[in-house]
N, C-alpha and C positions, 0 to 999 in steps of 0.2 A: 504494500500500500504506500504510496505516495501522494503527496500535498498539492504539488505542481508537474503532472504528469507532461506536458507541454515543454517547460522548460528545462525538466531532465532531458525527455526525448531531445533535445536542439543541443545541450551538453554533449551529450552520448554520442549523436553525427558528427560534431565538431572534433569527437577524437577518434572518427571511423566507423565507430558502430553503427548499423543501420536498424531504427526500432520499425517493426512491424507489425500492422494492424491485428488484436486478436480480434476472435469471433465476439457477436454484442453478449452480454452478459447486465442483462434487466440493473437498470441503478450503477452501472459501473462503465468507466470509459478503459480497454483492455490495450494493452500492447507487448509487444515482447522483443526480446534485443537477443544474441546468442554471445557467450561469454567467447576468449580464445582458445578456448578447449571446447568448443563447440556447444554446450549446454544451455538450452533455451530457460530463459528469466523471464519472468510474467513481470510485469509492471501494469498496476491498477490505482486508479481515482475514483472514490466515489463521487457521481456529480451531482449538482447542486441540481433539486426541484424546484 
């Protein structure tokens, strides 16, 4: 879970990594990045109603 899921993601491109859309997940904005050992990270936001 993260606060500023937006601003990580632009973090994370700026040093290579590319975050990737996940599936929608009800109340939740999803994404995921893969570490340099290949291992897929979920990165999620709850968003504001």
């Amino acid at each position: 879970m993260v606060d500023d899921l937006t601003k990580l993601c632009a973090r994370l491109n700026s040093a290579g990594f590319t975050c990737m859309d996940d599936m929608p997940l009800e109340g939740f904005t999803r994404t995921f990045v893969a570490d340099p050992f290949g291992n897929r990270i979920e990165l999620m936001q709850k968003m504001n109603v």
